[in-house]
DSSP file (Angstrom, degrees, kcal/mol; ACC not computed):
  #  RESIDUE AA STRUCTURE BP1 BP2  ACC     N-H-->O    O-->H-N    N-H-->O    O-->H-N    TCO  KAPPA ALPHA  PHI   PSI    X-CA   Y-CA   Z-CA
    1    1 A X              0   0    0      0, 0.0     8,-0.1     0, 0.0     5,-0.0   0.000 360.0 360.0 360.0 -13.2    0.0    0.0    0.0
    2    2 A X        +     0   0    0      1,-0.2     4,-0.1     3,-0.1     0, 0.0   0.915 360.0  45.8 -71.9 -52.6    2.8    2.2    0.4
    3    3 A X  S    S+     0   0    0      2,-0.1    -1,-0.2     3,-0.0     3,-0.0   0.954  96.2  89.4 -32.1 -52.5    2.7    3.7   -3.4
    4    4 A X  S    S-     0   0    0      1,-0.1     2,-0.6     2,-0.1     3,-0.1   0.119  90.4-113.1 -81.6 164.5   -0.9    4.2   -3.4
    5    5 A X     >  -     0   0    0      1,-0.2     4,-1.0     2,-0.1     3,-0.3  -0.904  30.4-138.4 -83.9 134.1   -2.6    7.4   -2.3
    6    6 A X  H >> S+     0   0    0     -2,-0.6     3,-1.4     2,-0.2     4,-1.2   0.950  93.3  48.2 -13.1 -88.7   -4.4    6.0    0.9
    7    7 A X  H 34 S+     0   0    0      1,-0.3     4,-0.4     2,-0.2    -1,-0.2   0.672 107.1  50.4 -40.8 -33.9   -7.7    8.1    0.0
    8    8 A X  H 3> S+     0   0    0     -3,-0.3     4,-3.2     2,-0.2     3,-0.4   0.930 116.5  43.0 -57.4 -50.7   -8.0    7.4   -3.0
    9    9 A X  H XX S+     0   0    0     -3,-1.4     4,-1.2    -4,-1.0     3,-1.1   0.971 113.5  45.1 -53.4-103.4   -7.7    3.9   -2.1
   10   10 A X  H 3< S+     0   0    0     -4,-1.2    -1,-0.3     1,-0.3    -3,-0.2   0.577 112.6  59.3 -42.7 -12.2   -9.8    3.6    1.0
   11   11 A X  H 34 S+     0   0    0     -5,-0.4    -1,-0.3    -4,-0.4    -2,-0.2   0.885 107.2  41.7 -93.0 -39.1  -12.6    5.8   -1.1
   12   12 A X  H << S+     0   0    0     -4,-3.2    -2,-0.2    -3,-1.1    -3,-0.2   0.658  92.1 115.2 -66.4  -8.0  -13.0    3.4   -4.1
   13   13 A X  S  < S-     0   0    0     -4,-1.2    -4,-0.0     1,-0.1     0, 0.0  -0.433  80.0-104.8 -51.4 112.7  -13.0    0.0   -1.2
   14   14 A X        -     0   0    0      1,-0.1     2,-0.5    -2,-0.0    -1,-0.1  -0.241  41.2-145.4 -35.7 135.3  -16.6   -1.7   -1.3
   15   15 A X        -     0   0    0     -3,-0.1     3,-0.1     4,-0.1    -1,-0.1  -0.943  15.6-108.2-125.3 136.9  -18.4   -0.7    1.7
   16   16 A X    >   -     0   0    0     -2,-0.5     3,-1.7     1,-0.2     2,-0.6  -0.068  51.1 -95.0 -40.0 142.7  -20.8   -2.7    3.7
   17   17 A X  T 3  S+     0   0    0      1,-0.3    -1,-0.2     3,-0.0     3,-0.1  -0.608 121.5  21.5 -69.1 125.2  -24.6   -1.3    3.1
   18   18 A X  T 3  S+     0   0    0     -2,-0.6     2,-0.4     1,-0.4    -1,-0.3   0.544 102.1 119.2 107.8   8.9  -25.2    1.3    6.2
   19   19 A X    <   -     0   0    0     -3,-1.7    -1,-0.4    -4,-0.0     2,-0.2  -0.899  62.0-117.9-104.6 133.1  -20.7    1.7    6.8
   20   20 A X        -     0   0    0     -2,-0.4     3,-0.1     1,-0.2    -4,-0.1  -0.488  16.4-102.6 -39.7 128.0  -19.5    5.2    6.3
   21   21 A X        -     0   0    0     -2,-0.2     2,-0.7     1,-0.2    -1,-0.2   0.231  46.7 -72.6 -55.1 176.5  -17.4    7.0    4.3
   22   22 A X        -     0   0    0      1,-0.1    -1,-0.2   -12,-0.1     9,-0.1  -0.628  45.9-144.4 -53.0  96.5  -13.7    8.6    4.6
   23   23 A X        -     0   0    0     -2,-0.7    -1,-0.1     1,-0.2     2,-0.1   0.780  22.0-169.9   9.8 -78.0  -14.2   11.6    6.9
   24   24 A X        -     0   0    0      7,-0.1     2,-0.5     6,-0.1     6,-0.2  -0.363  38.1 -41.2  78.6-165.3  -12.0   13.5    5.3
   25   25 A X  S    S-     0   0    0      4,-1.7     4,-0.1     3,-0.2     8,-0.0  -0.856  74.9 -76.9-110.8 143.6  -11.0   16.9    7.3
   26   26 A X  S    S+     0   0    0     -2,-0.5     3,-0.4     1,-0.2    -1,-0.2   0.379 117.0  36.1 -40.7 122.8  -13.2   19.2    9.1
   27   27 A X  S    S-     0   0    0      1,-0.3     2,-0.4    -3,-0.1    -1,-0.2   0.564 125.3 -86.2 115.9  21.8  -15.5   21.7    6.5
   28   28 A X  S    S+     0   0    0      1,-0.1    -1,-0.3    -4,-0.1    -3,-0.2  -0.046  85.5 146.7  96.9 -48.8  -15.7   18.8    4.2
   29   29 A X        -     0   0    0     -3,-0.4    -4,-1.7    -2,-0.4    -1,-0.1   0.034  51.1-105.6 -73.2 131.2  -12.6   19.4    2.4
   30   30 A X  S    S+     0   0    0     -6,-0.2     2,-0.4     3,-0.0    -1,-0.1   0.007  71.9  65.4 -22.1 118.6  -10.7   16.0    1.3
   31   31 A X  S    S-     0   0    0     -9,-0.1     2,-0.3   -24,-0.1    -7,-0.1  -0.956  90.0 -48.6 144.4-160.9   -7.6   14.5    2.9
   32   32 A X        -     0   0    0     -2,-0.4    -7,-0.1    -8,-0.1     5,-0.1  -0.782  38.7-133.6-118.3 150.1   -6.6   13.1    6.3
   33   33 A X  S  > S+     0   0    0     -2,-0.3     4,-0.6     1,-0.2     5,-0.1   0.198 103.7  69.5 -93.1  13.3   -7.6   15.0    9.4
   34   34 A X  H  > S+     0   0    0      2,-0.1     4,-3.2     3,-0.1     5,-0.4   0.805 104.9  41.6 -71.5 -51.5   -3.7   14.4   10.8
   35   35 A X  H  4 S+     0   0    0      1,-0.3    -2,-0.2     2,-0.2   -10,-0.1   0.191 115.1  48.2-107.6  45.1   -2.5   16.8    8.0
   36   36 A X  H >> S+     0   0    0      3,-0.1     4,-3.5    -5,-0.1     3,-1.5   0.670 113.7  48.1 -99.6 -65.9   -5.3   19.5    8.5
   37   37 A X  H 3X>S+     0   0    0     -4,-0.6     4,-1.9     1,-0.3     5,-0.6   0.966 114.3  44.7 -79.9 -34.0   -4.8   19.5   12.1
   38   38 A X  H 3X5S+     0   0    0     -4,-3.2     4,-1.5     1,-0.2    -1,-0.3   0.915 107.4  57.7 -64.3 -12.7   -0.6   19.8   11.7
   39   39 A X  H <>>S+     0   0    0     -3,-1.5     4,-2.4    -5,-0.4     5,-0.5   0.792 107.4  53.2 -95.4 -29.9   -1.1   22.6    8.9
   40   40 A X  H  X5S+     0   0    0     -4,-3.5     4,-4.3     2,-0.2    -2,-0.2   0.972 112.3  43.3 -38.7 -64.8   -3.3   24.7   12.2
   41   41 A X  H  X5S+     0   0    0     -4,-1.9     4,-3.5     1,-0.3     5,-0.2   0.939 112.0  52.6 -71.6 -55.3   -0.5   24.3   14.3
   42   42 A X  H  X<S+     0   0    0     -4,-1.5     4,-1.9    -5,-0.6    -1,-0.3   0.857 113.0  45.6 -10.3 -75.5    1.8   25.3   11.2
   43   43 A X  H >X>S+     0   0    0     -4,-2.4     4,-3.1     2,-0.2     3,-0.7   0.998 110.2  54.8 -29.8 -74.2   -0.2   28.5   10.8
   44   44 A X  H 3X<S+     0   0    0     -4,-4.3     4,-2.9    -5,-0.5     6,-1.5   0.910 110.6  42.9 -39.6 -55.3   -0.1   29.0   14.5
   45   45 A X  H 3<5S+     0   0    0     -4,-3.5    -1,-0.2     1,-0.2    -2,-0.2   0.905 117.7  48.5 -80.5 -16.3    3.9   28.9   14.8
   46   46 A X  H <<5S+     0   0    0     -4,-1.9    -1,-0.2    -3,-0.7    -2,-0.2   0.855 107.0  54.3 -47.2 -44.8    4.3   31.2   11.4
   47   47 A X  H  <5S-     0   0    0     -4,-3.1    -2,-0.2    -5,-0.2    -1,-0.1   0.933 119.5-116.3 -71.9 -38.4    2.1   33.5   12.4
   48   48 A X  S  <<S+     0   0    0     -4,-2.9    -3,-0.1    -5,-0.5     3,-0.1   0.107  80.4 119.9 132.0 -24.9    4.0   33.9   15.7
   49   49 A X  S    S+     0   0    0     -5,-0.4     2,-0.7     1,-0.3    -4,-0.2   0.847  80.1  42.8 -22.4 -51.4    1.1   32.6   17.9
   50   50 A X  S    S-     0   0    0     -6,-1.5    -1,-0.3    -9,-0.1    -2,-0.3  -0.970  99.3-134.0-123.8 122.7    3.3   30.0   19.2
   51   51 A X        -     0   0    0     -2,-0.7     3,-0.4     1,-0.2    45,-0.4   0.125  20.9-105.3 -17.2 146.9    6.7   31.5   19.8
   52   52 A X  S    S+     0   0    0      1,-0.2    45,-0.2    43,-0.1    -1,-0.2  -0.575 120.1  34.1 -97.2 169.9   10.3   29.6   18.5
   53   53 A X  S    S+     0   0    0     43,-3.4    -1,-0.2     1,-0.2     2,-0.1   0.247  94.9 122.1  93.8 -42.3   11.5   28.4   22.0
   54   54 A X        -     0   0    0     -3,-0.4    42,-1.4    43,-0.2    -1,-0.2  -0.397  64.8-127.2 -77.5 143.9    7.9   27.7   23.1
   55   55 A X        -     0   0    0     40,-0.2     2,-1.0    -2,-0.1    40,-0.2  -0.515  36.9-135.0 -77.2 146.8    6.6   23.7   24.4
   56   56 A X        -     0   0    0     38,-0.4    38,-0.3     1,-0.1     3,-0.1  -0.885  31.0 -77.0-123.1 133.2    3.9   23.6   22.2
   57   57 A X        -     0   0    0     -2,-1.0     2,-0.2     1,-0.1    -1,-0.1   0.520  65.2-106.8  -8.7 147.0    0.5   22.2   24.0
   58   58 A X        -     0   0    0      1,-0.2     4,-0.4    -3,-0.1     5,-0.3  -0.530  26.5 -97.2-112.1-165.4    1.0   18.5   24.2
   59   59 A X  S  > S+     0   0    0      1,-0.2     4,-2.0    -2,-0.2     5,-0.5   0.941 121.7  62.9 -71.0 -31.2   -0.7   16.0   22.1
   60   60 A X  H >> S+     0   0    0      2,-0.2     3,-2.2     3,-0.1     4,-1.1   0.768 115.6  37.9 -34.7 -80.9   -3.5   15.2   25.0
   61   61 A X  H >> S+     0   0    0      1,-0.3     3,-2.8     2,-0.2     4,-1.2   0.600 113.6  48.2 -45.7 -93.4   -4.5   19.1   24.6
   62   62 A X  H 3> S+     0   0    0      1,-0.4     4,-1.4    -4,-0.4    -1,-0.3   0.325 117.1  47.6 -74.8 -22.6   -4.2   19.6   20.9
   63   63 A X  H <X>S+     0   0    0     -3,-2.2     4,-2.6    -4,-2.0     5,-1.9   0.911 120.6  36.8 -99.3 -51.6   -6.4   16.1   20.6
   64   64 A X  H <<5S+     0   0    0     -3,-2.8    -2,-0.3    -4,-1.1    -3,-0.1   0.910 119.2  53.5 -85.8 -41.4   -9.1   17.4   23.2
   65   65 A X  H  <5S+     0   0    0     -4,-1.2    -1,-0.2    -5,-0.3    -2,-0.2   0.969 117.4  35.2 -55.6 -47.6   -8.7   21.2   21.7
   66   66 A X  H  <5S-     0   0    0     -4,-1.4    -2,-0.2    -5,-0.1    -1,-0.2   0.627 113.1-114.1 -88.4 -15.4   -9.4   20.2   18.1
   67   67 A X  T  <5S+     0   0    0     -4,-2.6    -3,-0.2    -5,-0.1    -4,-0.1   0.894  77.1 101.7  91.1  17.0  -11.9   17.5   18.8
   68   68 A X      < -     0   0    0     -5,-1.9     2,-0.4    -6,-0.3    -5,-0.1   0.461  65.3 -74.6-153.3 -59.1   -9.9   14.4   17.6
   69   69 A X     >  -     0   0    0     -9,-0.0     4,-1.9     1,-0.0     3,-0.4  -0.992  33.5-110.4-144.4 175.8   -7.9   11.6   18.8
   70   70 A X  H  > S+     0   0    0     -2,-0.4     4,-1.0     1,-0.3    -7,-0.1   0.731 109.0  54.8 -91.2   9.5   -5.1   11.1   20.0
   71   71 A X  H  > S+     0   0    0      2,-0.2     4,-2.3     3,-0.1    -1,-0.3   0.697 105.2  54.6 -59.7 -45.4   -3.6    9.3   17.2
   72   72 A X  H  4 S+     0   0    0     -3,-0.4    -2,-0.2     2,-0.2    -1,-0.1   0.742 109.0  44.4 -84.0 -26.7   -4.4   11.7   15.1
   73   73 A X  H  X S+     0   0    0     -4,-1.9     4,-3.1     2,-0.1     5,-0.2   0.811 108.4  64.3 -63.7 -46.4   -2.5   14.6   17.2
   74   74 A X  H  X S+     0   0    0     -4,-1.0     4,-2.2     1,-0.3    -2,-0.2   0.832 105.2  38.2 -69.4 -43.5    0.1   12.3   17.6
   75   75 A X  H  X S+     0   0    0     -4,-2.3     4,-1.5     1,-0.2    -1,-0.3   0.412 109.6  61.0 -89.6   6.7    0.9   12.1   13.8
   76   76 A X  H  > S+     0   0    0     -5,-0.2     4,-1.6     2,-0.2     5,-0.3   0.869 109.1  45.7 -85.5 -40.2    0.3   15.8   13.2
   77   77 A X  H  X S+     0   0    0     -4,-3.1     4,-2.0     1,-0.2     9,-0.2   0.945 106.3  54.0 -51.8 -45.0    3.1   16.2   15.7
   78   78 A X  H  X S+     0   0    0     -4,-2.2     4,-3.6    -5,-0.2     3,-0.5   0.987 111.7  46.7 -41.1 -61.7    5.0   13.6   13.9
   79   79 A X  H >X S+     0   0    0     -4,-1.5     4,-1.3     1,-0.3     3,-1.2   0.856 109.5  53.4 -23.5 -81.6    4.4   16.0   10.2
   80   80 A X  H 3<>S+     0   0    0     -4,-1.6     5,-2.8     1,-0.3     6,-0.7   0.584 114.2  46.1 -52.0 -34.7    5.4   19.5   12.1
   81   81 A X  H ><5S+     0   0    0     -4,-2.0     3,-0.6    -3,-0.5    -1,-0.3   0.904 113.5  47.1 -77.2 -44.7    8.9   17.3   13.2
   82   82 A X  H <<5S+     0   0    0     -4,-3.6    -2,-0.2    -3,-1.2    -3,-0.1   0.941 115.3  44.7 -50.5 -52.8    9.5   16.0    9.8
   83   83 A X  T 3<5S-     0   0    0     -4,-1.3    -1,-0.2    -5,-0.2    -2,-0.2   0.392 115.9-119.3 -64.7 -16.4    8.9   19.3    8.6
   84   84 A X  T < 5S+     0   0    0     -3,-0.6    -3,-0.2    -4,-0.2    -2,-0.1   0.745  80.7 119.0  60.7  31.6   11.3   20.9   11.4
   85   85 A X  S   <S+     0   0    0     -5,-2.8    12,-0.6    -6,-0.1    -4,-0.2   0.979  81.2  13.1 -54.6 -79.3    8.7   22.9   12.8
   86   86 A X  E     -A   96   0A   0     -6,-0.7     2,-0.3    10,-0.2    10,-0.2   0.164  63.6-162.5 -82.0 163.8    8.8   21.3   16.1
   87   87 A X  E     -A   95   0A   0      8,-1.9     8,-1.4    10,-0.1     2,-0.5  -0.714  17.8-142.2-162.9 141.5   11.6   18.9   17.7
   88   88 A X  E     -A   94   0A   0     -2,-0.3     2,-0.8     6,-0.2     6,-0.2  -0.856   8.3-158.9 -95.4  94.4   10.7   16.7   21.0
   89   89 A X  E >>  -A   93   0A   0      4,-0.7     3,-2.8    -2,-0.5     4,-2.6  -0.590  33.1 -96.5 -63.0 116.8   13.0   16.1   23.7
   90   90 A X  T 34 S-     0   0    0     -2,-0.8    -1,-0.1     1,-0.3     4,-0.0  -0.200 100.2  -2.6 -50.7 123.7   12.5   13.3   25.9
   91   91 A X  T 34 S+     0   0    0     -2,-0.1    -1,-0.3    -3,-0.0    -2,-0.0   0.363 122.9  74.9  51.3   5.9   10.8   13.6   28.8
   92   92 A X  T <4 S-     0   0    0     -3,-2.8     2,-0.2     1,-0.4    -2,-0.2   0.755  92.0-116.9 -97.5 -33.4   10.5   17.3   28.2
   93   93 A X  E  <  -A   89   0A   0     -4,-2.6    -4,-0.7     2,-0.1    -1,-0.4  -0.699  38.1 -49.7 129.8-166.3    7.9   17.7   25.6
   94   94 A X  E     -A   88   0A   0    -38,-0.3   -38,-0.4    -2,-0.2    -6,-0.2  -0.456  55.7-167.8-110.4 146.6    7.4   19.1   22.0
   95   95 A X  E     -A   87   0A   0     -8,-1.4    -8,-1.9   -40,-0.2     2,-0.3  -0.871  32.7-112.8-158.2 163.7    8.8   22.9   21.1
   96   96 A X  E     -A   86   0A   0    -42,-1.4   -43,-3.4   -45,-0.4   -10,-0.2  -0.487  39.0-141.7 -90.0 113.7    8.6   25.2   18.6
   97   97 A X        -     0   0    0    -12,-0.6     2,-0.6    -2,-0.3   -43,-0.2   0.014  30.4-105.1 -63.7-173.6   12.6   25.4   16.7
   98   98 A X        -     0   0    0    -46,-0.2    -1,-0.1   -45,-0.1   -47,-0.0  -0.909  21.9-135.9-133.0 131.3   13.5   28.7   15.7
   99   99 A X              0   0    0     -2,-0.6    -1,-0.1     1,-0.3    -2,-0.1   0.515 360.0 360.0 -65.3   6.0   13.3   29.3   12.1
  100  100 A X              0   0    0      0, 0.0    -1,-0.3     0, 0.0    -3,-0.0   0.739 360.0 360.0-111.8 360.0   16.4   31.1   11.6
């Protein structure tokens, strides 16, 4: 499964009469609610909202603030690390790098 686009995938899959579709990310729009909720948090530390230096909320909050699990926080965090938003120290928490 690792080529294929996931959504695509899992939206053409026969479904059981009365099973629900793919979510998708809040306001309708298509795509996985991970990399909605990591492009918030994005916003938030561009804009300046979250500070370089700053722990940013950890994923219990950010899963109970946005209203989705904690899986799903977990791999947003994951994104925002890939991405070098963020870096986590162990046993200290998640913080915001500084972009320069």
């Amino acid at each position: 499964m690792r080529g294929l686009d996931m959504m695509t995938y899992d939206a053409q899959r026969p479904r059981r009469p009365g099973q629900a579709a793919p979510m998708g990310q809040p306001g309708g729009k298509p795509g996985y609610v991970y990399e909605w909720l990591a492009e918030v948090i994005a916003d938030r530390i561009e804009s300046g909202e979250l500070a370089p230096h700053t722990p940013l909320p950890s994923e219990r909050h950010l899963a109970s603030q946005y209203g989705v699990s904690l899986g799903t926080a977990r791999h947003a965090t994951r994104l925002l690390r890939l991405r070098g938003l963020v870096v986590t120290i162990k046993a200290k928490g998640t913080y915001v790098t500084d972009r320069n």
